[in-house]
N, C-alpha and C positions, 0 to 999 in steps of 0.2 A: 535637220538633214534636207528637207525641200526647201528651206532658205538658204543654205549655203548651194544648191543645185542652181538655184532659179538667179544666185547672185555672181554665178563659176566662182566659187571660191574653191581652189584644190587645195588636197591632203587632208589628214585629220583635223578636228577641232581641239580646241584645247580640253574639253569635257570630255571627246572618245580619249586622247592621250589619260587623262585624270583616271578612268577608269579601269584602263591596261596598268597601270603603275599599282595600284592597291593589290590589283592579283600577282605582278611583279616580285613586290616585298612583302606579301601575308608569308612568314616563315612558316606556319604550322598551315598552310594552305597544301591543296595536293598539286603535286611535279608536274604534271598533267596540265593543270591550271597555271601554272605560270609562264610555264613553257609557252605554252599557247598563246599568254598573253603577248610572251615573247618573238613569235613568230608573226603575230599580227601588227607589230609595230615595225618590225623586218620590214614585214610587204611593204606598209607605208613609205619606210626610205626618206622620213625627212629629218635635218637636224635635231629637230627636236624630239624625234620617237625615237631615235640611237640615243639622245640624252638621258630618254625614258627606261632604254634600256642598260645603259650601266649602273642604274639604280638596281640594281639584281646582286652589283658587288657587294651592294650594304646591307645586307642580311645575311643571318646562315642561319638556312634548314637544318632539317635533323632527318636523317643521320647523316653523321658528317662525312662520310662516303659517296651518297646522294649530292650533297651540296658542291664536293667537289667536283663531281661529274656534269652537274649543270653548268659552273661556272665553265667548266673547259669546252664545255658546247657552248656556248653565251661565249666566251672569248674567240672559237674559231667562226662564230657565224657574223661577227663583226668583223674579224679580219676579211672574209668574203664581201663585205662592203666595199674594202678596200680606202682610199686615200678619204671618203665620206666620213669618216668617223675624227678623222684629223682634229679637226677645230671643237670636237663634242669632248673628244676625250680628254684634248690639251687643257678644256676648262675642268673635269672632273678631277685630273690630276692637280691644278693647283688649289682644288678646294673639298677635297676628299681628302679619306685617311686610308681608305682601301683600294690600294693605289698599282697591286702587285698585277691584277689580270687586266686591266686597260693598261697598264705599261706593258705587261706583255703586247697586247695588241697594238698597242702605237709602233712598238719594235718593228713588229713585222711587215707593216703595211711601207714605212718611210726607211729610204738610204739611211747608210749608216750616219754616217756624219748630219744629216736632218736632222734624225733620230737626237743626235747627240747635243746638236742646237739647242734643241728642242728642252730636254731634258736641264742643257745649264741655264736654259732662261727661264723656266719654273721654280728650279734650284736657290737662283738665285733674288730670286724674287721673293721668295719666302725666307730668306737671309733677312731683305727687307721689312719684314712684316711680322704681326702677332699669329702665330700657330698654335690654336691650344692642346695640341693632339703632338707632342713629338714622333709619334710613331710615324705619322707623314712624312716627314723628312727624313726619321731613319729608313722606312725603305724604298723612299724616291734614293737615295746614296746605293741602297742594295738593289738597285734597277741599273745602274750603270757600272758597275763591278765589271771589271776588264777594258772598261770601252777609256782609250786613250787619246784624252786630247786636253792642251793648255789650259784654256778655260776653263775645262772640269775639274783638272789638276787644283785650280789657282780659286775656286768655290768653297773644293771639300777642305781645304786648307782649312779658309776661313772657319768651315765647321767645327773646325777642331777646336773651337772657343767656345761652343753650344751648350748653352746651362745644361740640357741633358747629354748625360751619361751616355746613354742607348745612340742618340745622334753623333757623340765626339766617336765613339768606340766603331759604328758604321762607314765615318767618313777615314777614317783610322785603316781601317781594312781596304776601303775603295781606292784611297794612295799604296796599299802595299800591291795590291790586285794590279797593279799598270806599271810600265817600265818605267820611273824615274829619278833615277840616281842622281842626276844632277841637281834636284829639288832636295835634295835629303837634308840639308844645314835648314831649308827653308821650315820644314815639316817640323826639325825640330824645336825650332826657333819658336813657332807656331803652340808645340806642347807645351814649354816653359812658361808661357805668356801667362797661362793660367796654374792652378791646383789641380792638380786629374786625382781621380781615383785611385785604389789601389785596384778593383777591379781591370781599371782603364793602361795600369801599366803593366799588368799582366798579359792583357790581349798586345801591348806592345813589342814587350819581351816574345811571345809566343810567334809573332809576325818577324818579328826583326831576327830572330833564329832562323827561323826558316829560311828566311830567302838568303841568308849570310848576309846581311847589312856588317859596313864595318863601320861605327861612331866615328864623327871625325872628331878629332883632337881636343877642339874646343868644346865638345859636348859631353866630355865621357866623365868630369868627376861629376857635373851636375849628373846625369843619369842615374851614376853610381847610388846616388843617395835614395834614387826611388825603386831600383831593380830590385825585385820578387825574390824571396828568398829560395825560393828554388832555380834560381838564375846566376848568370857570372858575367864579367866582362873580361874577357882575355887581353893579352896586351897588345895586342894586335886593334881595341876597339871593337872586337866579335862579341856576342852575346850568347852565351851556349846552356843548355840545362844542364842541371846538378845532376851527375848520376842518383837512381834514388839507391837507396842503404836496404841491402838486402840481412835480412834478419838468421 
């Protein structure tokens, strides 16, 4: 400490950060103590002590009551940082799996359409690359649920190829969640490409009911061969559930 005074070097050192981080993440540590830790890396205010502090996503306390109440305090006290957390958070998002409370907080601090930039170019960057955790990418897909734009559109597509189940079946829903009917031949062009689940064409059928999708022409005997037996196809192209059989 008198060598960093005597040399002005400001902010923490990388030793003060080291040991706010342990009390951070000891799960079976007390609220009290992390908290704290967490508020003195606040004060500090530098890239790297907001780094420090989304390292709080990657554990859970007990009980899990507790743990969510922290993290919703740890998520509003960084959106108080405001636009600071930008560049902390966009790398925690493309190399974390616990992605749902820093994406909240990136929402709120950036416009929408930043937000949404923001989002397809993480997206898509792990398109490119080894992910060993698919749960990252299924809910980076379920962080953008409603938010409509081309790009995005034209990403979750590609997902729809995702050796995981969990990721095809996320980006599956994040195309039904936004207007795009005029994508619809694209999407399902996109399903056929591969094998889907039966899982996977349930959550189809269940999606494609709902909002009244009518199959176009060219799509409907292939469909026909994979739709749920609790499902139909009218002749219209519509997808409707069985009544169930009352006993």
């Amino acid at each position: 400490m008198i060598w960093r005074f005597l040399s002005g070097a400001t902010g923490p050192s990388r030793g003060q950060i080291e040991r706010q981080i342990k009390k951070v993440v000891h799960p079976h540590g007390e609220s009290a103590t992390r908290m704290g830790a967490i508020q003195q890396l606040l004060e500090w205010n530098t890239p790297e002590s907001v780094t420090a502090i989304l390292k709080r996503f990657t554990i859970v306390a007990s009980p899990a009551t507790l743990d969510l109440e922290e993290k919703q305090q740890v998520c509003d006290m960084l959106i108080g940082l405001g636009r600071k957390i930008v560049d902390p958070v966009t790398q925690f998002l493309r190399s974390e799996v616990q992605v749902y409370w820093p994406g909240r907080a990136l929402q709120a601090v950036l416009p929408d359409e930043e937000f949404k930039d923001s989002m397809a170019q993480i997206l898509a960057d792990l398109q490119g690359s080894y992910v060993r955790v698919a749960d990252q990418k299924r809910d980076l897909l379920r962080q953008i649920v409603g938010l409509a734009q081309t790009r995005l559109f034209e990403i979750a597509e590609r997902f729809l190829l995702d050796p995981s189940d969990d990721v095809r079946i996320a980006a599956l829903e994040y195309l039904f969640s936004v207007p795009n009917e005029p994508r619809r031949s694209a999407i399902l062009d996109a399903i056929f490409l591969e094998e889907q689940s039966a899982r996977f064409w349930l959550r189809f059928a269940e999606l494609a009911s709902q909002k009244g999708w009518k199959i176009p022409t060219s799509h409907r005997d292939t469909l026909q061969k994979h739709l749920p037996m609790d499902f139909y196809m009218t002749s219209h192209g519509e997808l409707k559930p069985r009544p169930k059989k009352t006993t």
